[in-house]
Backbone as JSON Lines, residues from 0, in Angstrom:
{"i":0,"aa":"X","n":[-13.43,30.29,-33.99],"ca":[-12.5,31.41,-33.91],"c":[-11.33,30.98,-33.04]}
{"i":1,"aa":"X","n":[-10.31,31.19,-33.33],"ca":[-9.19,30.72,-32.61],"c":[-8.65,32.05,-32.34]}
{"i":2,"aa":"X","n":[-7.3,31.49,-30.99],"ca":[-7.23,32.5,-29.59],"c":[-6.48,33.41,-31.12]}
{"i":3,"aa":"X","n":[-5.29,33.63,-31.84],"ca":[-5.19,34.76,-32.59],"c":[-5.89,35.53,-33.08]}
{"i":4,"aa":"X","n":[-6.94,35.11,-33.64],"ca":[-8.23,36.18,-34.62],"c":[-8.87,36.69,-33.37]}
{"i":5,"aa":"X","n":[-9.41,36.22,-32.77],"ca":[-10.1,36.91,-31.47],"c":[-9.09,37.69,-30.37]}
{"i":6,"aa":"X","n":[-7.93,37.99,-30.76],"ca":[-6.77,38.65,-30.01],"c":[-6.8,39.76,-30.91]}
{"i":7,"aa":"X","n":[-6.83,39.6,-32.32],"ca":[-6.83,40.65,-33.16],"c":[-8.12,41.56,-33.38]}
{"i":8,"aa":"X","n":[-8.93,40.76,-33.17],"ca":[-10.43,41.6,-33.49],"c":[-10.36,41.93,-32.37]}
{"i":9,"aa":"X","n":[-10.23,41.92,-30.72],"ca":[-10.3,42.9,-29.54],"c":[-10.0,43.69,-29.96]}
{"i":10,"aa":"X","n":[-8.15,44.04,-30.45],"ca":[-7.47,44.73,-30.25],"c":[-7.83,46.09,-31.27]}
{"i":11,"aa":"X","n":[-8.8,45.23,-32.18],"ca":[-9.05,46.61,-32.68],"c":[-10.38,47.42,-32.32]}
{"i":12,"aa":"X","n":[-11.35,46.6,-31.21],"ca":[-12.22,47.31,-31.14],"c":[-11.81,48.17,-29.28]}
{"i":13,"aa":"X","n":[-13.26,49.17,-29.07],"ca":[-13.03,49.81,-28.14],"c":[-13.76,48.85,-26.86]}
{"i":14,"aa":"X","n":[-13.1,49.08,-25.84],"ca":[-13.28,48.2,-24.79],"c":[-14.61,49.16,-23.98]}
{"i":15,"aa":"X","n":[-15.91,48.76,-23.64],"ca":[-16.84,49.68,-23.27],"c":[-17.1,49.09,-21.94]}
{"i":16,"aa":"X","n":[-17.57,47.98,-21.75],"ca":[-17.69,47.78,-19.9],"c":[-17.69,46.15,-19.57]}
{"i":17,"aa":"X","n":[-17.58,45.99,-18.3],"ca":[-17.52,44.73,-17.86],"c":[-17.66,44.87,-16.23]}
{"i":18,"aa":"X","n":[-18.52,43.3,-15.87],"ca":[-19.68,43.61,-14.97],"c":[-19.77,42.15,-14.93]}
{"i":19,"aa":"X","n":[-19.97,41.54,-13.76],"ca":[-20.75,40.25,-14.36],"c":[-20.12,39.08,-14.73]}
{"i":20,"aa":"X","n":[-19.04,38.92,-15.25],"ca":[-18.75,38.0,-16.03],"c":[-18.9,38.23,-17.5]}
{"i":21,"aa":"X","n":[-19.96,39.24,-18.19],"ca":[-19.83,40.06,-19.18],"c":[-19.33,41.1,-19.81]}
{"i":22,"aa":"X","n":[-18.56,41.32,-20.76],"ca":[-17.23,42.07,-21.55],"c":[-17.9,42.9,-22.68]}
{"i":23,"aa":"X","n":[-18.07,44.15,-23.02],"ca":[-18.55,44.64,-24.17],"c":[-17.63,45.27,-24.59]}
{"i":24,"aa":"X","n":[-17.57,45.07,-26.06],"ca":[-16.31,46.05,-26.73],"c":[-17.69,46.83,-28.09]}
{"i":25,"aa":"X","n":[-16.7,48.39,-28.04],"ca":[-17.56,48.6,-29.1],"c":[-16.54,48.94,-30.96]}
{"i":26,"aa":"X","n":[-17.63,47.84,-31.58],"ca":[-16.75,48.09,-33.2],"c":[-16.83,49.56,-33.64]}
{"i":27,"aa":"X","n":[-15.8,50.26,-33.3],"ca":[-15.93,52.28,-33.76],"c":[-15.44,52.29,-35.04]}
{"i":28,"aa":"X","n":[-14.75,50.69,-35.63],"ca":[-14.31,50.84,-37.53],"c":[-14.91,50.09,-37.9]}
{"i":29,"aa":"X","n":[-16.01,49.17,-37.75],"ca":[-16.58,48.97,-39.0],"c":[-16.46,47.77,-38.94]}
{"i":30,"aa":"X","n":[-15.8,47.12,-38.67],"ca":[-14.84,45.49,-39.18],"c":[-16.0,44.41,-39.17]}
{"i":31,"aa":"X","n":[-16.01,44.06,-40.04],"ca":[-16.75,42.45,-40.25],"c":[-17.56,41.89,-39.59]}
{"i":32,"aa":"X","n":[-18.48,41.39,-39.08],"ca":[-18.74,39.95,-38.48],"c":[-18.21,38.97,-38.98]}
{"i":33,"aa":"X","n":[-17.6,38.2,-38.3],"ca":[-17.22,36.88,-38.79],"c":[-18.2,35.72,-38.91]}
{"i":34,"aa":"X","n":[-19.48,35.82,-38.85],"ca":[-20.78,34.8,-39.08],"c":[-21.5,35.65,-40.46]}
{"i":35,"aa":"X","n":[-21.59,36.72,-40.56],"ca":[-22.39,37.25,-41.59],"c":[-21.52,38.04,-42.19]}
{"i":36,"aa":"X","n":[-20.26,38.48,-41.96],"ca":[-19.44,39.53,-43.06],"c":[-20.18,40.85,-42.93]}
{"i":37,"aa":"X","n":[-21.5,41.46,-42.06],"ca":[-21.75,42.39,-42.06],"c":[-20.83,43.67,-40.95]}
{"i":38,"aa":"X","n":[-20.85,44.64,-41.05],"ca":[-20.56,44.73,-39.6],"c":[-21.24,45.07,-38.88]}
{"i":39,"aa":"X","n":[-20.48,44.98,-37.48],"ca":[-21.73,44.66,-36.42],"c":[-21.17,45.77,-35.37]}
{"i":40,"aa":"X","n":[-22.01,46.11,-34.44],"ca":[-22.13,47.34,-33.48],"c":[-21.33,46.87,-32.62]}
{"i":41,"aa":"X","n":[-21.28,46.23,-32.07],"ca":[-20.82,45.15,-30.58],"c":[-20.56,44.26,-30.26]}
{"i":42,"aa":"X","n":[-19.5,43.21,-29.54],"ca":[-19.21,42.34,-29.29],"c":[-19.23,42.16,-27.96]}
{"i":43,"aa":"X","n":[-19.99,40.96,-27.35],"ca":[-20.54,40.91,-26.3],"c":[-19.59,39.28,-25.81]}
{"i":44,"aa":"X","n":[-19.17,39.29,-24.74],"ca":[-18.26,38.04,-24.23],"c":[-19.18,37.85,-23.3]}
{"i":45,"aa":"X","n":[-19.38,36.85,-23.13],"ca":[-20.09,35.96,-21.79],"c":[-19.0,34.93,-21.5]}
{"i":46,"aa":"X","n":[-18.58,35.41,-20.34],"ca":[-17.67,34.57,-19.45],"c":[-18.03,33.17,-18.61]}
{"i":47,"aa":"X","n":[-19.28,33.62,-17.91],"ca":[-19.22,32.73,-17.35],"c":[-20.46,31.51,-17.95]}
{"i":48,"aa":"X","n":[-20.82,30.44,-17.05],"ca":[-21.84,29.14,-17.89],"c":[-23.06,29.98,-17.66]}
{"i":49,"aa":"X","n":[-23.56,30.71,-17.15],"ca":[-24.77,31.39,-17.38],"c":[-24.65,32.73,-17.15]}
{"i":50,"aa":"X","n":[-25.6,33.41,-17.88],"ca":[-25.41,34.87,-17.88],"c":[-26.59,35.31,-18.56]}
{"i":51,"aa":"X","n":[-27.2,36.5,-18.15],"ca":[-28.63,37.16,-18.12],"c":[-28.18,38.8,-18.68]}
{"i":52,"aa":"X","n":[-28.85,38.88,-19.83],"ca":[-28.65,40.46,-20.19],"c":[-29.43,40.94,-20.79]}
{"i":53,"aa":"X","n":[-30.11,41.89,-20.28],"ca":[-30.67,43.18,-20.57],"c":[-30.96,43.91,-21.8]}
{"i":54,"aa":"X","n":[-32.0,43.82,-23.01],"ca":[-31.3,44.43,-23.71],"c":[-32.89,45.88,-23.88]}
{"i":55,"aa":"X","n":[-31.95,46.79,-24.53],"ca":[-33.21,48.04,-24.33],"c":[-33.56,48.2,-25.8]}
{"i":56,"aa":"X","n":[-33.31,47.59,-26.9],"ca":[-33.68,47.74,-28.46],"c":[-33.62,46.25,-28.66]}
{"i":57,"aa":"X","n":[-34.12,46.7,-30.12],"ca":[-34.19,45.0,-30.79],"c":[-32.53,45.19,-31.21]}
{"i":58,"aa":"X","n":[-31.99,43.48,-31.34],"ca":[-30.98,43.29,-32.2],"c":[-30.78,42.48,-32.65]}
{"i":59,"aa":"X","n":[-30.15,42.33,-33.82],"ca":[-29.81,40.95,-34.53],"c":[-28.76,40.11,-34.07]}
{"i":60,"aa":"X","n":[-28.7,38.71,-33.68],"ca":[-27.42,38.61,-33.22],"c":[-26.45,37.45,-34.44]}
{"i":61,"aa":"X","n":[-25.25,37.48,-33.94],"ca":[-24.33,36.52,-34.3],"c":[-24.14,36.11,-33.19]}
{"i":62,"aa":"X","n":[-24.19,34.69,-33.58],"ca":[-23.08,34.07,-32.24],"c":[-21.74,33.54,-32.74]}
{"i":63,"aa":"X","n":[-20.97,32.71,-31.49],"ca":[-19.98,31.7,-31.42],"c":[-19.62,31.62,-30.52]}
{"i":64,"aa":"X","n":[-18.48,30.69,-30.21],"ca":[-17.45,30.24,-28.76],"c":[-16.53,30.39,-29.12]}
{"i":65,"aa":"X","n":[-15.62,30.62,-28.15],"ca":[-14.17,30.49,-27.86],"c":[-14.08,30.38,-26.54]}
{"i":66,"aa":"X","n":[-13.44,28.94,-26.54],"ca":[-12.62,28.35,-24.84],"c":[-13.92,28.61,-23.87]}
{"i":67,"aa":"X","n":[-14.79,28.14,-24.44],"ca":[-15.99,28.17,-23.66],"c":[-16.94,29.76,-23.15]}
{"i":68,"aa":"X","n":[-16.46,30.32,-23.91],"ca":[-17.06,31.56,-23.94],"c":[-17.91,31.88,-25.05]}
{"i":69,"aa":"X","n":[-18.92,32.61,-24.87],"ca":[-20.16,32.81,-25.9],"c":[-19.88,34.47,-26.44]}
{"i":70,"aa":"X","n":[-19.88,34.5,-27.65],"ca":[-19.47,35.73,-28.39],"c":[-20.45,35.96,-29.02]}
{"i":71,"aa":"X","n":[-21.4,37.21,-28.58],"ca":[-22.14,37.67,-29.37],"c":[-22.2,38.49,-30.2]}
{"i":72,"aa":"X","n":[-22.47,39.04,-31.48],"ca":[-21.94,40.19,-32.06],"c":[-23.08,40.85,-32.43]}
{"i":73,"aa":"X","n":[-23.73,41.79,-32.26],"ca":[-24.93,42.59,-32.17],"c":[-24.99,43.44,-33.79]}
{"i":74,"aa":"X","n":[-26.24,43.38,-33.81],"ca":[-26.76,44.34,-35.2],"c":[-27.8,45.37,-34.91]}
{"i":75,"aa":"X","n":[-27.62,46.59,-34.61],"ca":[-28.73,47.44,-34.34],"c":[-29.64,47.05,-35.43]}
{"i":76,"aa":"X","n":[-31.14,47.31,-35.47],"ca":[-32.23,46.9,-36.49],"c":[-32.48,48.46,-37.21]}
């Protein structure tokens, strides 16, 4: 993913919290995953080289990087 597409996909999702070194935005339209074309609930940024998170349901994930950051994109089950 390069810095434009990932400038554009923020911009369209909602920005929900950050903590940590971790960034959650939430997808409120729908838009794509870019690993599976499904869409996905959440996009999760991990900033820093390690990072520990919590999760309270099952989920499916996507991953990737950008500039050394880990992008997760969540699938409620």
């Amino acid at each position: 993913m390069n810095d434009e597409e990932l400038d554009e996909l923020r911009s369209s999702l909602t920005p929900h919290e950050s903590s940590g070194g971790v960034t959650t935005y939430r997808n409120t339209v729908a838009i794509a995953c870019p690993a599976c074309e499904k869409p996905f609930d959440d996009l999760v940024v991990c900033e820093n080289d390690y990072n520990s998170l919590e999760l309270s349901k099952m989920l499916d994930l996507c991953v990737t990087t950008h500039d050394g950051d880990v992008l997760l994109f969540t699938h409620k089950q």
